[in-house]
N, C-alpha and C positions, 0 to 999 in steps of 0.2 A: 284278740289276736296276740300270739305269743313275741318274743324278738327276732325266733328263728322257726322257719316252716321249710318241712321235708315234701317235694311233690315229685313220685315216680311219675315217668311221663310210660307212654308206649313202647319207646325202644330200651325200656329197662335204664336209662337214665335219671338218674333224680338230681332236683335241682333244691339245691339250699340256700336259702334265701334271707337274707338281716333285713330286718324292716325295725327299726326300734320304736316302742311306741309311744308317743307324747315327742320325739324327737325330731328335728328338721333331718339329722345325722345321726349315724352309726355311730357310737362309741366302744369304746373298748372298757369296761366296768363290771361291778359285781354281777349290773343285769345281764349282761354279756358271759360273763363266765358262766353262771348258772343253766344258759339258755344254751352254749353252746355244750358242754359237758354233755349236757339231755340228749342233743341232735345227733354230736360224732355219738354217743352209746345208741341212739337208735338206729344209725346209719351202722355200724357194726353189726346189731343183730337184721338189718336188711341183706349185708352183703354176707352176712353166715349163712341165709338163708337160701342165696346162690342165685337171686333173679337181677343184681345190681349187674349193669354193665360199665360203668362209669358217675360220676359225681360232676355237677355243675355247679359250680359257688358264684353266687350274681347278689346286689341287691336290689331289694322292691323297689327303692327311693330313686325315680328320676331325677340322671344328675348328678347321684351323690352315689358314692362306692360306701367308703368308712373312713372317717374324719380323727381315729386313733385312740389313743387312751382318754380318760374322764380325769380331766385335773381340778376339777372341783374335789374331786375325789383325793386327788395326790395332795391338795393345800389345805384337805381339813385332817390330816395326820400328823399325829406326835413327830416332832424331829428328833426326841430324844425318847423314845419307846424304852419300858421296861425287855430285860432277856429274853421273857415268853413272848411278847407281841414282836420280837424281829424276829421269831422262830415260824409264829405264824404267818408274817411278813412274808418272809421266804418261802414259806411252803405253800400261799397263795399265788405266790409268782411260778411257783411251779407248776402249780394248776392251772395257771390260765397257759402254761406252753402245751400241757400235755396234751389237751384233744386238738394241737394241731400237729402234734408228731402223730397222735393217733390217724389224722386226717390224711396225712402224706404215704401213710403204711398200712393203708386199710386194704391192699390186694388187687383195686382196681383204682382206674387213671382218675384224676380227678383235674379239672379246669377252672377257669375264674376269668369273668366277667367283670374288665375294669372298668365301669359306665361313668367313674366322674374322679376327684380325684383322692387317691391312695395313700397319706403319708401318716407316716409313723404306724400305727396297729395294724392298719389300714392292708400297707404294703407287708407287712410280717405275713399276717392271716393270705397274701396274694401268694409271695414266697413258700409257703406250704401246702401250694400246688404244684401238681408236675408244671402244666401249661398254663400258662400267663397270657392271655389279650388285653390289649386297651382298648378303647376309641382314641379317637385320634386326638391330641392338644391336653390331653389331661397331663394333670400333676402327679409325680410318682418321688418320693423320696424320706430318705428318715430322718427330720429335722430334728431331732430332741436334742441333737446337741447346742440348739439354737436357744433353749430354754434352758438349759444346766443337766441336762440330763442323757440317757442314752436307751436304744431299745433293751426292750426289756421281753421279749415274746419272741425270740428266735432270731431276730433280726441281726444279728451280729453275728450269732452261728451258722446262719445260711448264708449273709452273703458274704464270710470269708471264704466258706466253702464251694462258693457258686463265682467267687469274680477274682479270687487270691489277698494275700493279706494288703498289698499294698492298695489296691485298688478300694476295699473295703474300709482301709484307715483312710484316704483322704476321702470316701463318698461318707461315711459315715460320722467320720468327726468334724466335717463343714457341713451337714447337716443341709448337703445341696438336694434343691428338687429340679426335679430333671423333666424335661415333656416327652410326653410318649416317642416321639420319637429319637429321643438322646436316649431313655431307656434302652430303646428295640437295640442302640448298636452298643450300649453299655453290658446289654446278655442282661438285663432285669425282666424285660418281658422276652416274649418267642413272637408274636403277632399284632399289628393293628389293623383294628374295623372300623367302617365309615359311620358305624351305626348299631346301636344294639341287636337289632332282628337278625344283622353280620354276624355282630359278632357269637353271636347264643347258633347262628349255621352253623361255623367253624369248629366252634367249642364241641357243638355235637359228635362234626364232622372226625376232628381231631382225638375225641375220645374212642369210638366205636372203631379207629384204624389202631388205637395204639393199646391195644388188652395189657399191655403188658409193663405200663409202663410203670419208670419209679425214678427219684431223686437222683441226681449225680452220685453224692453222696453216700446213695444206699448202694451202687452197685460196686459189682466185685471189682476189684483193682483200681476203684477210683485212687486220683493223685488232684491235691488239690494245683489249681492254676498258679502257678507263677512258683511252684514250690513250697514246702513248707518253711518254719522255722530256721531247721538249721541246712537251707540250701542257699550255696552261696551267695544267690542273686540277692538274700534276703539280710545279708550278715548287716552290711549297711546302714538298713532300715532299721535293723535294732539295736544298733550300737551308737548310729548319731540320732535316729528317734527321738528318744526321749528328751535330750538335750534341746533339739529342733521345737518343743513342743514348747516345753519351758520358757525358750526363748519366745516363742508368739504369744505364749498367753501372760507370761510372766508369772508364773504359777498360781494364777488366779480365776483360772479357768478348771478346776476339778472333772467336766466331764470330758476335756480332750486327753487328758492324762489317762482317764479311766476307760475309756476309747480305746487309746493304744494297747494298753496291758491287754483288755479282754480281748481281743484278737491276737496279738502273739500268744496269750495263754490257750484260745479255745482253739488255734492251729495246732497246737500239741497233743493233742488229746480225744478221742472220741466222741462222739456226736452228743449221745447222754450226760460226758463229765461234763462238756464245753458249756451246754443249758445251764448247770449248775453255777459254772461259773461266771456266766455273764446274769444270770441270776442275784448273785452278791456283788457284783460291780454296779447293776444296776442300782440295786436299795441303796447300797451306800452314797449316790449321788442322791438316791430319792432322800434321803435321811439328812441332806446337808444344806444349810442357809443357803448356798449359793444360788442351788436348784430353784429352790422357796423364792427369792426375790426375781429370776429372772422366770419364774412361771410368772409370777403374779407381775412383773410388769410388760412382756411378751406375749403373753397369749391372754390375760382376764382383760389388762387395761389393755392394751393394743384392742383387740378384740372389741371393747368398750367403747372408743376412739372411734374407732370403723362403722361402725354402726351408728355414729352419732349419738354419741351421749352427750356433748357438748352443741348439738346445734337446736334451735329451738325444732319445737314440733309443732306440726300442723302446717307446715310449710310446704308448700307443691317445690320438687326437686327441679332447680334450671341447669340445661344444659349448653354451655357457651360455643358457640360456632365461630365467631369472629373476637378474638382478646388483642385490643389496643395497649400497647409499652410505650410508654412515653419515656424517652432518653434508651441511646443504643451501647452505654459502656460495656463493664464487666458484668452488670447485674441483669442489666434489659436485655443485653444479649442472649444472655443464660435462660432467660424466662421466655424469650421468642423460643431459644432452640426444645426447650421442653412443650413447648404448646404444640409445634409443628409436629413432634413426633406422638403424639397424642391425636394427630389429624386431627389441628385448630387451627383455622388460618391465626395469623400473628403479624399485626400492623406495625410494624416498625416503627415510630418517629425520633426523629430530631434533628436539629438544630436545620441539618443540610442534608443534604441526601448523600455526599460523600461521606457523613458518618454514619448515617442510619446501614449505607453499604457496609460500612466498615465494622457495623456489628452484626451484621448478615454473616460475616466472613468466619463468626464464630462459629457456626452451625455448618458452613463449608467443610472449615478446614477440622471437625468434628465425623462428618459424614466421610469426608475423606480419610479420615482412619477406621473407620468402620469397615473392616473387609468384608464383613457378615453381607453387607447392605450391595443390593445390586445395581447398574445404573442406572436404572428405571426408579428403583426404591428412593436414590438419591434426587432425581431430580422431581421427581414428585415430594416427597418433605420438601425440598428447599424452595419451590414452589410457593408453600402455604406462608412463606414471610418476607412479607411486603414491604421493605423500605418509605418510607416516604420522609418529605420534611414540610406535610401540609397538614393542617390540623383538619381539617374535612373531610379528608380518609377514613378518619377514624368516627365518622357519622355513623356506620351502620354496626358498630362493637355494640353487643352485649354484656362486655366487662370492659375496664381500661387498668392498666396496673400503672402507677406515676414510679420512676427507679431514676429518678434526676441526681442531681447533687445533693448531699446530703447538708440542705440550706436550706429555711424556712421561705425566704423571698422567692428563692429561687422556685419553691415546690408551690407556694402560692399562686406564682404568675403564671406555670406552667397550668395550677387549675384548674385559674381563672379562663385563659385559654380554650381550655378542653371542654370546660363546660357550656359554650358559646356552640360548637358546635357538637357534641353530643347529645343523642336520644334522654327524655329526660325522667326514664327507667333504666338507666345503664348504672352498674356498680362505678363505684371510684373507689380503687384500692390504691395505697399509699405503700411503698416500700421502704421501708426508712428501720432503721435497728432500736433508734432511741428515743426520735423529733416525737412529742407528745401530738396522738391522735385526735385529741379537740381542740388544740390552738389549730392544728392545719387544717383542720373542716371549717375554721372559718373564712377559711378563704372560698368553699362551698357555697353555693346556693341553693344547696337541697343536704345539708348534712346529715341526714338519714342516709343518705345513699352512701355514706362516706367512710371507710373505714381501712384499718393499715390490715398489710400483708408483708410480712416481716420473711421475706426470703433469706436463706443462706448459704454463701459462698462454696463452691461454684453454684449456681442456682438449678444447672441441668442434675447435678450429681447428690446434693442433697437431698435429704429426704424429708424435711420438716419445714412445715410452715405456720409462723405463730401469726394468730390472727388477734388484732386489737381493734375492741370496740372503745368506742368514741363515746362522749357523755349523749350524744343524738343521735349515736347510730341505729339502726330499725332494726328491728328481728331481720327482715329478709333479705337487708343486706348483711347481717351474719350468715344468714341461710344461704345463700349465693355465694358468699366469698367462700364458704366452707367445703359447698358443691364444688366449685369452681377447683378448690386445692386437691379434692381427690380428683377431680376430673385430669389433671395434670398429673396426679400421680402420687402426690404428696401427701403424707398424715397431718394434719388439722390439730392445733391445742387452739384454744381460744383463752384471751385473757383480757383482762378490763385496764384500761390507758393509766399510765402510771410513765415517770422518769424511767427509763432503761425497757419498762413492759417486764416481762421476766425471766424471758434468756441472758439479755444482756445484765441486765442488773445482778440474776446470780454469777453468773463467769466473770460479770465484773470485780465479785470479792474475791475471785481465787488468782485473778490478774495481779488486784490489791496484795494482795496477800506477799505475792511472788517479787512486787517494787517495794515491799516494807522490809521485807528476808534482806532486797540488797542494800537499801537504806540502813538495812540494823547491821551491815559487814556478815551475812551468814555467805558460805559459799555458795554463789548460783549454781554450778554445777550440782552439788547437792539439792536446792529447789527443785532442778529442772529432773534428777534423777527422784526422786522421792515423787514428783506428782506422775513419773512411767510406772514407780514401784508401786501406786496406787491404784493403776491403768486406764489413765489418760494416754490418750494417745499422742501427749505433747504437751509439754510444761508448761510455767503459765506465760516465761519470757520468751520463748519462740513462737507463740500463740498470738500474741500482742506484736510480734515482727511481722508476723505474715498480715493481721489489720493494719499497722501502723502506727509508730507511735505516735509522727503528727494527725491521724484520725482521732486518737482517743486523747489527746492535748486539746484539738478543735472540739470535743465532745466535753469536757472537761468544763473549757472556758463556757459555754454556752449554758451547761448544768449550773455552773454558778452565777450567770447572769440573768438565768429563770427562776432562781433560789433569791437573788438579791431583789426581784423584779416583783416578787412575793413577800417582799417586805422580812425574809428572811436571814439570820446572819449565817454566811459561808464558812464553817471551817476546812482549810486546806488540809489535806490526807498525806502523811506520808508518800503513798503511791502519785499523789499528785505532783509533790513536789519533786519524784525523781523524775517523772514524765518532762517535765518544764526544763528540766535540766537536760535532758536526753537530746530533748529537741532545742532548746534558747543556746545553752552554752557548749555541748558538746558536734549539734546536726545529727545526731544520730535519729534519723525520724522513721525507719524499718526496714523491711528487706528489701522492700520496689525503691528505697534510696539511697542504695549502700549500705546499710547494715544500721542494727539497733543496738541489742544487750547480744546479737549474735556476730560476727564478722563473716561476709558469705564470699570465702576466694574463690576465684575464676577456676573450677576444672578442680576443686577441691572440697571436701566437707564442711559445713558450716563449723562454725568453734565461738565459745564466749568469748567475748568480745576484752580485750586483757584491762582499758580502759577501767571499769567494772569494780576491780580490783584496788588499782592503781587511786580510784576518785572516793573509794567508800571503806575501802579493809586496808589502806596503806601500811599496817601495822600486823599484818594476818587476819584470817578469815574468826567471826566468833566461833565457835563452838557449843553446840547446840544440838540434843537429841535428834536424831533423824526422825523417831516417833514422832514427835511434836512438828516438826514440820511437813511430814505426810499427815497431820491430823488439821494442821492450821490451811490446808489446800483444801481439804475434804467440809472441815466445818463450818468454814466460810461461806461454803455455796449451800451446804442445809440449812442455817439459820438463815440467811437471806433467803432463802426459800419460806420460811417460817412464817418470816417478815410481810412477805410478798401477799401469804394465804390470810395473815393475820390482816392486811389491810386491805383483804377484798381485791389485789392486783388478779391472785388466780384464786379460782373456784375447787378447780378439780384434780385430786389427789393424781388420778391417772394422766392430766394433762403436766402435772408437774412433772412426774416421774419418766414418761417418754420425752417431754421438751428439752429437759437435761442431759438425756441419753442422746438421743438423734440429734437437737440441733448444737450443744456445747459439751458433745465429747465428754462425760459424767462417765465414770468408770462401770459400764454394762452390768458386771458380775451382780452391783452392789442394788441391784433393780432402781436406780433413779435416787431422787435426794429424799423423797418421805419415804420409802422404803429403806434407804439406810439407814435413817434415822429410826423407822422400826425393830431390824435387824442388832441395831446396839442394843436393842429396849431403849425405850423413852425414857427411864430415871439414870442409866447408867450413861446414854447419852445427855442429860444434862450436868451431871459431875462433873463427866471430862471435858463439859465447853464450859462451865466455870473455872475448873482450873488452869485452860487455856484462857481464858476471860483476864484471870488472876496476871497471868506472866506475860501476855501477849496485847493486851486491851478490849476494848467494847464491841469490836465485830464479833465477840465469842458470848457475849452476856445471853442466855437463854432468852427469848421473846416470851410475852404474856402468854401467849396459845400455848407454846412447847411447855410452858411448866406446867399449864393448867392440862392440859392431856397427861402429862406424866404421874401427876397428881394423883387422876382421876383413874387411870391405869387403862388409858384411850390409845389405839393405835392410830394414823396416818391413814386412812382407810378409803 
């Protein structure tokens, strides 16, 4: 069976159909071009023949509509292509738009059957039908900008044409998906069905009333929505635009720039130039590293992640109904309000019941900004979490997450506790950022079952959870905690028990990094601008005000009383010794204490802290390359990632490269820390961390692994 099959029904209707074979989904690829070229040229000598009454585009695959372009395809292409292969670059991109302009202007109506969800190809190929149906709750949107890139098959030329320019830059360059029904009032689709056999009525229905129909675009007098280019309403959007972009992305984002232009350009201009030109906007993002690193850590590793590549197999999947929080602060609160709205009850405890309430009140006073949510909606979630201050409650949890103090005694006793009366196949997850996972299992009496769940701040809002096995932890409580973390919502890395584990420990070099810059008299303002210019979303000394510096001072003292406890000799860090300082002689312990390396005035902008100055640059700030200190942010967290894979902390290139990203704010563009470390090349990435090595010290010295891959001419893979 072919990709695509033509079937005239009775009422002169034919339906075209994507079935791809050997495939769960529809792609949009060479097999797809080939198959579809065949069909619109057979489908033309049908309707020249004069029996066609209409076109019905559906696919075979329950479920699944079309899943968009083949980026296997896109990430095994030259990024720097000789003249003749971007000629035929181009004029493959033109082929795969043509037989769907062909499809839109073949004379009679044509419809589509959106059975599951639409994005990226997906919706282009829906767009070059007159009428658009969904079923009801599917996905409809053109994410590519979410990977570095933009459509590439019409999708930019229809829908500025179909929704106006303005509308088109913000759906298209947030790369937002939308459910059928934000569609329906967005003008993306015309209709939703409760069901396929609906929806293939309507389509019917809607074809054989409308002989006549055609594209907006095609008919006489159209004007596009909201006006074109140079109508006033639009002068705005193009003059503070680009500046607007710049500033969000920090001009680190090439496919939101290339976004904007192709749409003010393809509203200029006619339907055939516009193809042309979003044609070449598209290659050139497909042609550019940026693209390259956030396909490959977005859609292969993501993707990778999701499906479990990190959890063992052969594991039967459990599903948690009842999850016990032990301690109701900022973090067990966050982790009840996320289970509740996932419909999981969430047992509350602590100390008293007046706290365990008093971390209820997070998901309150959450639900109560929620206009979306109705009062039924609200009081049913708030419902599912349970207060208590009895440890018996929590007998009948299939998981318990421990989110106490972040004290060994403290998370011991608590336990010890818990395990008196819990079931004794119940998970024990640990929340802790840095407390090593097999000292705290032994406070355990089944330390298989025992293993950390590294949440982060806010816990509802985050999106990553790093999972740390124990020297005794079992397959199946990985297998569990892992379930457990999508079951909540959250993407899963797993990594093996190590000081810091591996978020904290790389964010902790770029922390480092950012209290040695003020120790050496560099200007902090300059730090804190160099690691935005890098794109973080916050520098390393405002990052460290919102944890605390007396958090990372109490983490500090503790790292080196398990160093000394190991028969190991401590040396103090630069970064350390400003901590000690920040906190012993100045108080300066973060933002929840009045202020750190920031000053946060009442009703005013936070500002560095003048202190800063006055204690370490008394004489004027150093002076010092801004390069080198946007590379001593950036390098500190890959080598300590290096570090991390070199000692068996992490396994998996993919778990390193989304950990970075999602849980410590890693600069997106750069696809994660072994992806950027690809991206430089591996030899020319070790040059420049010895020459920082050279001028700055030993957090830049290449690790064994990194030279031996670069050596070897081995990528991060």
């Amino acid at each position: 069976m072919g990709y695509i099959t033509l079937d005239k029904g009775a009422q002169g209707i034919v339906e075209l159909v994507f079935d791809q074979p050997g495939s769960s989904v529809n792609t949009m690829g060479l097999e797809y071009d080939a198959a579809m070229k065949a069909a619109v040229a057979e489908l033309q000598g049908m309707v020249a023949a004069g029996d066609v009454k209409g076109v019905y585009v559906r696919s075979g695959k329950p479920g699944q509509f079309f899943a968009g372009g083949d980026i296997k395809e896109m990430l095994e292409m030259d990024l720097d292509p000789p003249p003749e292969r971007k000629r035929e670059m181009f004029e493959g991109t033109m082929a795969t738009k043509a037989p769907l302009r062909t499809l839109e202007t073949l004379g009679v109506p044509v419809a589509v059957g959106i059975n599951g969800a639409a994005l990226g190809g997906g919706l282009e190929i829906a767009l070059a039908c007159h009428h658009r149906i969904a079923l009801a709750g599917v996905d409809l949107g053109l994410p590519e900008a979410q990977i570095g890139l933009m459509p590439g098959a019409g999708g930019v030329v229809r829908v500025t044409r179909l929704l106006g320019m303005q509308e088109a830059i913000g759906l298209i360059s947030q790369g937002a998906r939308l459910k059928a029904d934000k569609a329906l009032e967005k003008g993306l689709i015309h209709e939703i069905a409760a069901n396929e056999d609906a929806m293939r009525e309507r389509a019917y229905a809607w074809l054989l009333a409308n002989p006549d129909a055609k594209q907006p675009w095609d008919r006489e007098g159209y004007k596009m929505p909201g006006g074109g280019p140079d109508h006033k309403a639009n002068q705005g959007l193009l003059m503070l635009g680009p500046v607007n972009v710049m500033n969000q992305t920090r001009g680190l984002m090439p496919a939101q720039k290339a976004i904007f232009a192709a749409v003010a350009d393809c509203a200029r201009v006619d339907f055939d130039t516009a193809q042309k030109i979003e044609a070449r906007y598209f290659l050139s993002l497909l042609l550019d590293q940026t693209a390259r690193n956030m396909m490959t850590a977005f859609f292969v590793q993501m993707n990778a992640i999701s499906k479990g590549a990190s959890r063992p197999a052969g594991i039967a999947r459990r599903k948690v109904t009842t999850l016990g929080i032990l301690g109701a602060g900022q973090m067990g609160a966050g982790i009840a309000y996320a289970a509740a709205r996932k419909g999981i009850t969430a047992i509350l405890k602590d100390v008293d019941i007046a706290a365990a309430e008093r971390g209820k009140d997070y998901a309150r006073q959450a639900c109560a900004k929620n206009k979306r949510m109705t009062g039924a909606e609200r009081e049913a979630l708030l419902a599912l979490i349970r207060p208590t201050a009895d440890y018996a409650d929590l007998a009948g949890c299939e998981a318990v997450i421990e989110a106490v103090f972040e004290r060994r005694d403290v998370k011991a006793a608590v336990v010890r506790e818990l395990e008196a009366a819990l079931g004794h196949g119940a998970l024990i997850a640990s929340n802790t950022s840095a407390l090593p996972i097999t000292e705290l299992a032994e406070a355990s009496v089944r330390p298989a079952n025992f293993i950390g769940m590294h949440f982060f701040s806010p816990a509802d809002r985050m999106p990553l959870v790093e999972i740390i096995c124990g020297e005794q932890t079992g397959d199946a409580a990985l297998a569990a905690a892992f379930d457990l973390a999508q079951q909540l919502g959250k993407t899963p890395i797993v990594v093996n028990d190590a000081p810091g584990f591996f978020t904290t420990r790389v964010i902790g070099k770029t922390v480092a990094q950012g209290a040695a810059m003020v120790m050496e008299g560099i200007d902090p303002v300059l730090v804190e601008a160099a690691a935005r210019a890098n794109g973080s979303p916050v520098g390393p000394l405002a990052a460290i005000d919102e944890i605390s510096q007396e958090t990372a001072y109490r983490n500090g003292l503790q790292m080196k009383a398990d160093a000394e406890a190991r028969g190991e000799t401590w040396q103090e860090q630069p970064a350390g010794e400003l901590v000690r300082r920040m906190v012993e002689d100045f108080g300066r312990k973060g933002r929840r204490s009045g202020g750190g390396y920031y000053d946060y005035p009442e009703g005013g902008k936070k500002r560095i802290w003048p202190g800063l100055k006055q204690h370490f640059a008394p004489n004027g700030f150093k002076q010092v390359p801004f390069e080198d200190i946007k590379d001593r942010l950036i390098f500190a967290q890959c080598i300590e990632a290096v570090r991390a894979m070199q000692e068996g902390v992490i396994t998996s290139v993919a778990d390193g490269n989304i950990g970075s990203i999602m849980g410590i704010g890693f600069p997106p563009h750069t696809g994660g820390v072994f992806q950027c470390i690809n991206a430089w090349g591996l030899k020319r990435f070790v040059a420049r961390a010895q020459e920082l090595a050279r001028a700055y010290g030993a957090d830049f010295e290449p690790p064994r692994l990194l030279l031996e891959r670069a050596e070897a001419g081995e990528l991060f893979l």
